[in-house]
MIDO-413321 format. One record per residue: x, y, z of N, C-alpha, C in turn. Coordinates in Angstrom, 1 decimal. Example, Ala and Ser with C-alpha at 12.3 -4.5 7.8 and 13.67 -1.06 7.14 Angstrom:
<rs>
+--------+--------+--------+--------+--------+--------+--------+--------+--------+
|   n.c1 |   n.c2 |   n.c3 |  ca.c1 |  ca.c2 |  ca.c3 |   c.c1 |   c.c2 |   c.c3 |
+--------+--------+--------+--------+--------+--------+--------+--------+--------+
|   13.2 |   -5.7 |    7.8 |   12.3 |   -4.5 |    7.8 |   13.2 |   -3.3 |    7.8 |
|   12.8 |   -2.2 |    7.1 |   13.7 |   -1.1 |    7.1 |   12.9 |    0.0 |    7.9 |
+--------+--------+--------+--------+--------+--------+--------+--------+--------+
</rs>
This chain:
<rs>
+--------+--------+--------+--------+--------+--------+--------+--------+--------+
|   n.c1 |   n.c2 |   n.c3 |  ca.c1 |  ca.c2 |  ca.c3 |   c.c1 |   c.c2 |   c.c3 |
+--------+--------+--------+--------+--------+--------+--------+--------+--------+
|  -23.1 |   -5.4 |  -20.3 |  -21.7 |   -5.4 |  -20.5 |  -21.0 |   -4.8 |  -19.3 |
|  -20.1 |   -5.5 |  -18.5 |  -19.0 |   -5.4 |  -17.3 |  -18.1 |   -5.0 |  -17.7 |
|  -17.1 |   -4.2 |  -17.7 |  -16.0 |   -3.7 |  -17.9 |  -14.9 |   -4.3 |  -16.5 |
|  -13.7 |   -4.3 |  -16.7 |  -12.8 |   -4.2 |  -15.5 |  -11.7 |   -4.2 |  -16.1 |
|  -11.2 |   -3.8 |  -15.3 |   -9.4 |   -3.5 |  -15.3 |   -8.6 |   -4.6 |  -15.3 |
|   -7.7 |   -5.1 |  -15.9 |   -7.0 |   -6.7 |  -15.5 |   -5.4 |   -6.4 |  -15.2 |
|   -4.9 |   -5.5 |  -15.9 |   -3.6 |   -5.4 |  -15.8 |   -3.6 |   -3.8 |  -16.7 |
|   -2.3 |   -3.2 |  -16.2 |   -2.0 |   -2.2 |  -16.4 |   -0.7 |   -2.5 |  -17.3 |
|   -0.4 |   -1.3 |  -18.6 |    0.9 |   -1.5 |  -19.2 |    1.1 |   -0.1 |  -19.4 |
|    2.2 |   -0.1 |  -18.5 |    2.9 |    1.4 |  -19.1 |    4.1 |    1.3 |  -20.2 |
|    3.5 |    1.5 |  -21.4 |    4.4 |    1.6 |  -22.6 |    5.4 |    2.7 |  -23.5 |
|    6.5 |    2.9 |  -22.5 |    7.3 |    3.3 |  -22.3 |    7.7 |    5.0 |  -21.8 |
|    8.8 |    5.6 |  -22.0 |    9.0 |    6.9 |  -21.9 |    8.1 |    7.4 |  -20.2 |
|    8.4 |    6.5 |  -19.1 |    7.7 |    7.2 |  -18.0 |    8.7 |    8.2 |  -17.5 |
|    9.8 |    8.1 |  -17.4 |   10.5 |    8.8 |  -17.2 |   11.3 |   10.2 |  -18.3 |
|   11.1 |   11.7 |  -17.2 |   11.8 |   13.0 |  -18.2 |   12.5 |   12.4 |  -19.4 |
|   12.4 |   13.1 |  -20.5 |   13.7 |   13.3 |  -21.5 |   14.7 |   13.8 |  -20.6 |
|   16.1 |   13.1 |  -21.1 |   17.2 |   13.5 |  -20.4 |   17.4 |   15.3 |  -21.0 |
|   16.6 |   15.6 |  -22.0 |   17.2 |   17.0 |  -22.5 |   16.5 |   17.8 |  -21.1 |
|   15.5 |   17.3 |  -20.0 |   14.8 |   17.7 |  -19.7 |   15.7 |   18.4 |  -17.8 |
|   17.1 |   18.0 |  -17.7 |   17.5 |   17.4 |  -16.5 |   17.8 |   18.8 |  -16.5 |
|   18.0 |   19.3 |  -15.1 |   19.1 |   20.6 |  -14.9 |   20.0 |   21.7 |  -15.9 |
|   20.0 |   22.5 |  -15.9 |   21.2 |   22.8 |  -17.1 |   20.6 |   22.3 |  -18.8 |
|   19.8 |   21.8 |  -19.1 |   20.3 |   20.8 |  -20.4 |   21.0 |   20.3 |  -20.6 |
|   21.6 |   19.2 |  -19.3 |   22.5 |   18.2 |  -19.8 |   21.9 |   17.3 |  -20.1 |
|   22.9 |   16.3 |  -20.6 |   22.2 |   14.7 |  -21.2 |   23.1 |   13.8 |  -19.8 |
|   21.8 |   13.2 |  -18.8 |   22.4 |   12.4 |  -18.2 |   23.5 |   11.3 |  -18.4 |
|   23.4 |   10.8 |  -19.6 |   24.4 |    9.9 |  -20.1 |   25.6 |   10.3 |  -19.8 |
|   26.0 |   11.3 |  -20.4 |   27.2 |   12.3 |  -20.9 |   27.7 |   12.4 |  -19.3 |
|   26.8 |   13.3 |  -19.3 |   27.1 |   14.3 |  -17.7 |   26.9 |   14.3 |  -16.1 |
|   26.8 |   12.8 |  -16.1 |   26.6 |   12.5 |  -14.9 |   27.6 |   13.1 |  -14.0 |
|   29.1 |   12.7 |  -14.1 |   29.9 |   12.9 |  -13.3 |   30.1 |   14.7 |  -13.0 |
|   29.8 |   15.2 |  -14.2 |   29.7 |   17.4 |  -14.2 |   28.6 |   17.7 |  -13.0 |
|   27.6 |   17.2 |  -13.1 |   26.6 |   17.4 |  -12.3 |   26.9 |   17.9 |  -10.9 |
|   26.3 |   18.6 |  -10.2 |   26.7 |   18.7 |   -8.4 |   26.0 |   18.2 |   -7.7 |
|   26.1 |   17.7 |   -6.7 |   25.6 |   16.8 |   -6.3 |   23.7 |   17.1 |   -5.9 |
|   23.5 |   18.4 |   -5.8 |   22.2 |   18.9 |   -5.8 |   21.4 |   18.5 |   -7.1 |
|   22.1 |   18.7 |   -8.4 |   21.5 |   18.3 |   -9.5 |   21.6 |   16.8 |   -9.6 |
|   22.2 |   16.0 |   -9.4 |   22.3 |   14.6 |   -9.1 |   20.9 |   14.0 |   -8.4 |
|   20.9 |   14.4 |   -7.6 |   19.4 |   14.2 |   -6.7 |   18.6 |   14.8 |   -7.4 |
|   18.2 |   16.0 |   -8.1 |   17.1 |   16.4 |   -8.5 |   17.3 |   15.2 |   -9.8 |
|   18.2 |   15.1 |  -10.3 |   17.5 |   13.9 |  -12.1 |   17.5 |   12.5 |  -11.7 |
|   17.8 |   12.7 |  -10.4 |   17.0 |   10.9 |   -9.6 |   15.5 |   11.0 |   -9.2 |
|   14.7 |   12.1 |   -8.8 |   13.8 |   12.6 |   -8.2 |   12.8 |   11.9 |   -9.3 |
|   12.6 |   11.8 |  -10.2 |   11.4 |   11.2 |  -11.2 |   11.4 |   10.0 |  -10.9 |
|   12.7 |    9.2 |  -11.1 |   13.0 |    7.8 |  -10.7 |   12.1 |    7.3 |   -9.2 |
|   12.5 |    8.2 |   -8.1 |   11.6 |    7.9 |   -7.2 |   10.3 |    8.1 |   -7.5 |
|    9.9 |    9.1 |   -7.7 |    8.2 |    9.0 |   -8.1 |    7.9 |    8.4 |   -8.6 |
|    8.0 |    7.3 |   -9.4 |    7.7 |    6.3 |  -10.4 |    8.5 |    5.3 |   -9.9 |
|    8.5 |    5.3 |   -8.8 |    8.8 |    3.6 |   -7.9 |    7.8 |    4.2 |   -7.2 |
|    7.8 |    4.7 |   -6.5 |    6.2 |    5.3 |   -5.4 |    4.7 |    5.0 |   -6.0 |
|    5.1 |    5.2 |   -7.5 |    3.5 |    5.2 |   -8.5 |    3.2 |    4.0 |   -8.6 |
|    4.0 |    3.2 |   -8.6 |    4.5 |    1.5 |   -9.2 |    3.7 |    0.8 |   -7.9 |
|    4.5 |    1.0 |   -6.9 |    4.4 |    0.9 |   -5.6 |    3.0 |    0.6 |   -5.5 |
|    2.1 |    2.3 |   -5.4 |    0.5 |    2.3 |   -5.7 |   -0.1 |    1.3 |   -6.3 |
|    0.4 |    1.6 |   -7.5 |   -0.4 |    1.1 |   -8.6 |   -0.7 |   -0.3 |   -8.7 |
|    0.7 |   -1.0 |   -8.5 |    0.9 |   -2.2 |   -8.2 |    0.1 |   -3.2 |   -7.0 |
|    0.1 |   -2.3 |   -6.3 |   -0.4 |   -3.6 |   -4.8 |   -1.6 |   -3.4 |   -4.9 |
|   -2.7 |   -2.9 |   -6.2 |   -4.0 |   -3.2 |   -6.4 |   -4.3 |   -3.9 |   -7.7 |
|   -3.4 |   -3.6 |   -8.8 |   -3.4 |   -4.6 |  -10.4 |   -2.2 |   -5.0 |  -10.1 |
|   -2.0 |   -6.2 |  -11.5 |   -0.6 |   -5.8 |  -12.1 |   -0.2 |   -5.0 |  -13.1 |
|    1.1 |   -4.4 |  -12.8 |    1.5 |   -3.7 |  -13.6 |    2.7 |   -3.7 |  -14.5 |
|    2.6 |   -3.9 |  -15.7 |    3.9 |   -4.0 |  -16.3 |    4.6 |   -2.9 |  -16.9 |
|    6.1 |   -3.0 |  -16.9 |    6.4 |   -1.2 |  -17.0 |    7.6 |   -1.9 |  -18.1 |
|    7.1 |   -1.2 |  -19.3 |    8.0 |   -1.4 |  -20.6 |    9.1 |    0.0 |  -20.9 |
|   10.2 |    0.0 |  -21.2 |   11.3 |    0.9 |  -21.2 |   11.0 |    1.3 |  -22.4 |
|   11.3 |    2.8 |  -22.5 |   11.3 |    3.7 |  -23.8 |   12.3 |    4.2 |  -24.3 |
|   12.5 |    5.5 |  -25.0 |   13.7 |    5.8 |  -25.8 |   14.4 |    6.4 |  -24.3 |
|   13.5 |    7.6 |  -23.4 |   14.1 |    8.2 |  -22.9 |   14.4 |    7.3 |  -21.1 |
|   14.2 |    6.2 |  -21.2 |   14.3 |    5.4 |  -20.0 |   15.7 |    4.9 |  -19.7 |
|   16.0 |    4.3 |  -18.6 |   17.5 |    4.0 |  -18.0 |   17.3 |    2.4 |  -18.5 |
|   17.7 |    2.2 |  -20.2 |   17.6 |    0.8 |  -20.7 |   18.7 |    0.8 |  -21.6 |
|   19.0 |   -0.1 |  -22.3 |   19.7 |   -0.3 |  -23.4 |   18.8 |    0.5 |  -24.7 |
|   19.7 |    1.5 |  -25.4 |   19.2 |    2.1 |  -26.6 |   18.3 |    1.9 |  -27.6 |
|   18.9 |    0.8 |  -28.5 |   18.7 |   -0.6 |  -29.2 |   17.8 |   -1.0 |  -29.5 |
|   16.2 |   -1.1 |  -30.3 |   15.4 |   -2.5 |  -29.8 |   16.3 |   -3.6 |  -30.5 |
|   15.8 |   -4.7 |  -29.6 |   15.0 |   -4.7 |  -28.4 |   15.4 |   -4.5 |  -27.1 |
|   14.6 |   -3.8 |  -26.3 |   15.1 |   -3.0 |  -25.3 |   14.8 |   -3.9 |  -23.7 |
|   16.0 |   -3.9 |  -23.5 |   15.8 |   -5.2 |  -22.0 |   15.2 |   -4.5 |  -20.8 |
|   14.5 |   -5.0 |  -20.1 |   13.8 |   -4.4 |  -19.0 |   14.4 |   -3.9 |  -18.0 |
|   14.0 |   -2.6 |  -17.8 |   14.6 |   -1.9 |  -16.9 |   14.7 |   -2.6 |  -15.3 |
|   16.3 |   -2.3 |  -15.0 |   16.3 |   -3.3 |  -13.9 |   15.9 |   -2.8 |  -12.6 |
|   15.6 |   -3.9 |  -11.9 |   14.3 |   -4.0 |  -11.1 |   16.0 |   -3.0 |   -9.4 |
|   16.5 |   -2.9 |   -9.6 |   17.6 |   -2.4 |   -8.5 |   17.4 |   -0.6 |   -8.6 |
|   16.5 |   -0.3 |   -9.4 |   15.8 |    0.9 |   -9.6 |   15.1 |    1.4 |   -8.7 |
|   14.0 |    0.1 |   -8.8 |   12.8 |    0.6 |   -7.8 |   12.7 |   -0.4 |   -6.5 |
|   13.5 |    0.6 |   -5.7 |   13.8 |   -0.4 |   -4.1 |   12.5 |   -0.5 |   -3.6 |
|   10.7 |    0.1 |   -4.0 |    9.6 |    0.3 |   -3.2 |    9.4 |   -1.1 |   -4.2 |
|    8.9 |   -0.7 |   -5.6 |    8.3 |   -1.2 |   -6.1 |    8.2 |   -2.7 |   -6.4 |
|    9.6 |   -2.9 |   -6.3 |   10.5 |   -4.6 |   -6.8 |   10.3 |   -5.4 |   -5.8 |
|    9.7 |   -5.0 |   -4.8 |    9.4 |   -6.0 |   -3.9 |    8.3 |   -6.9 |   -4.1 |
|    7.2 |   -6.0 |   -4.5 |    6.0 |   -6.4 |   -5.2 |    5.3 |   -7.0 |   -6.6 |
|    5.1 |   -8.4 |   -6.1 |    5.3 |   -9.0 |   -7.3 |    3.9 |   -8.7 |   -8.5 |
|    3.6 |   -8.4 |   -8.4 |    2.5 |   -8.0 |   -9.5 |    3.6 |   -6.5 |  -10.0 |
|    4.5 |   -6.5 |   -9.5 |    5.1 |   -4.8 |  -10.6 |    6.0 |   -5.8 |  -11.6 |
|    6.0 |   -5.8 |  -12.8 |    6.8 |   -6.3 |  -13.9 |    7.3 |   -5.4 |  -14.6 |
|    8.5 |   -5.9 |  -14.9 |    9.7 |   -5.0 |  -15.9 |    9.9 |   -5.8 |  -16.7 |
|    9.3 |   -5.6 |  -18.0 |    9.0 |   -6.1 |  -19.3 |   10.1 |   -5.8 |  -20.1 |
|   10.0 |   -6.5 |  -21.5 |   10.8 |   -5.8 |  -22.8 |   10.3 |   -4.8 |  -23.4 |
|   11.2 |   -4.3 |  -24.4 |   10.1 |   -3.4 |  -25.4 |   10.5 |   -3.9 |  -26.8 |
|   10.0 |   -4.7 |  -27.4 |    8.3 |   -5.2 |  -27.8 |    8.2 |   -5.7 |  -26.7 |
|    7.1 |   -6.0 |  -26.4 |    6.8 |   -6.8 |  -25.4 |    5.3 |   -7.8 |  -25.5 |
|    5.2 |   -9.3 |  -25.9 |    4.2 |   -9.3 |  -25.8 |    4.0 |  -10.3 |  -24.5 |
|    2.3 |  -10.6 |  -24.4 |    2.0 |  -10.8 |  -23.3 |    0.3 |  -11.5 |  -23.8 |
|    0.2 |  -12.5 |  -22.4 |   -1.4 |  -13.6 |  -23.0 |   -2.4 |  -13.5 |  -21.8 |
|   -3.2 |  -11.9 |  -21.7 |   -3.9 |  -11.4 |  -21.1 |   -5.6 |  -12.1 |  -21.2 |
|   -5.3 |  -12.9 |  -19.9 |   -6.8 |  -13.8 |  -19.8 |   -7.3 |  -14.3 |  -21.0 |
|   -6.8 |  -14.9 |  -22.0 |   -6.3 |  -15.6 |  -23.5 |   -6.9 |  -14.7 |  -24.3 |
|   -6.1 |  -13.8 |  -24.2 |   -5.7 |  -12.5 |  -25.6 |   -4.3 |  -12.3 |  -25.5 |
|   -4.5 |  -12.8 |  -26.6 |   -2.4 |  -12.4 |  -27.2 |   -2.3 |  -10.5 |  -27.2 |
|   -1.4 |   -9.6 |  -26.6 |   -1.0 |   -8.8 |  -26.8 |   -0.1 |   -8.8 |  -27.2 |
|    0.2 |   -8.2 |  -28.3 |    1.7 |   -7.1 |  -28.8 |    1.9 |   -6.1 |  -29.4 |
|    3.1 |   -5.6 |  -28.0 |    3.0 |   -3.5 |  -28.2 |    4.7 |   -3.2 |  -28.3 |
|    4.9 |   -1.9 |  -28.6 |    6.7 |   -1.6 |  -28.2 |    6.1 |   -0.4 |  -27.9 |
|    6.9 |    0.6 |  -27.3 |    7.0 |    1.9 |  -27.0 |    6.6 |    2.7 |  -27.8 |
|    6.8 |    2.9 |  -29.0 |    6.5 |    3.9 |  -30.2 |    8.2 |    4.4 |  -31.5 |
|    9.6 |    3.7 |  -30.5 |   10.6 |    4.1 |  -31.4 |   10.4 |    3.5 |  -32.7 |
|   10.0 |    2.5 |  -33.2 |    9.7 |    2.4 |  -34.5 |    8.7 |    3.1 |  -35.1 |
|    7.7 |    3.1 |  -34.7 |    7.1 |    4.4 |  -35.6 |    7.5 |    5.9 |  -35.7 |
|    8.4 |    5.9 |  -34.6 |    8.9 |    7.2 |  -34.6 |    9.7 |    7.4 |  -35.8 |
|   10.6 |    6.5 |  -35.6 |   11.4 |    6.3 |  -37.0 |   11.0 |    6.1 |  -38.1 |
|    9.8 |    5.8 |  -38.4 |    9.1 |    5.8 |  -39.7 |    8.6 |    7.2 |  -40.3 |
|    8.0 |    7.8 |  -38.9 |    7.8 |    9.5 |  -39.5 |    8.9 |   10.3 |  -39.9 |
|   10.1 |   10.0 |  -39.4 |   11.3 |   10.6 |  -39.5 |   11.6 |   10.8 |  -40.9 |
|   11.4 |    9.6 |  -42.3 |   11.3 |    9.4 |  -43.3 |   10.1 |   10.1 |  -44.5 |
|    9.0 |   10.2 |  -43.2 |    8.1 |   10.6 |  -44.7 |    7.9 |   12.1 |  -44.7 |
+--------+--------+--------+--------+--------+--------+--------+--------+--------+
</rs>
């Protein structure tokens, strides 16, 4: 038995909690309070994770599904984080920006995944 890698899926939350930014602000909120030093530091993840993409990408594909804490619509279902993000990575077409659910027909195997906000929401209850 051969094993190999065929595609990569990053399922969701690659990016900080916003509780996580400078100060404890919530980027949403606070963008414009920020100074321009902290502005660049809660962009600074965003680059790294076009750089990883970048990597990662120009040897698999990689599909990159948005989470609770990602720069997406709130909501599921969650529309794929737009590709004007990652100025390295978007160039490269093996990098995909998926939905969340997201499914997908990996070398004929049906996949289907979402991030985790619905089960999150289900613990919240019990």
């Amino acid at each position: 038995f051969q094993s190999s890698i065929v595609r990569v899926i990053i399922a969701g939350n690659s990016l900080c909690k916003t509780s996580a930014l400078p100060g404890g602000t919530k980027l949403r909120n606070q963008l414009k309070k920020l100074s321009v030093s902290d502005q660049e530091e809660s962009i600074q993840p965003l680059k790294d994770l076009d750089f990883f993409l970048s990597t990662l990408s120009s040897s698999i594909p990689v599909d990159l599904m948005p989470g609770e804490n990602d720069p997406s619509n709130y909501a599921l279902p969650q529309q794929p984080m737009n590709n004007c993000l990652f100025t390295i990575s978007r160039n490269i077409p093996t990098s995909n920006m998926v939905p969340n659910p997201y499914a997908a027909s990996i070398q004929n195997i049906q996949f289907l995944g979402h991030s985790g906000q619905a089960t999150d929401n289900v613990e919240k209850y019990m």
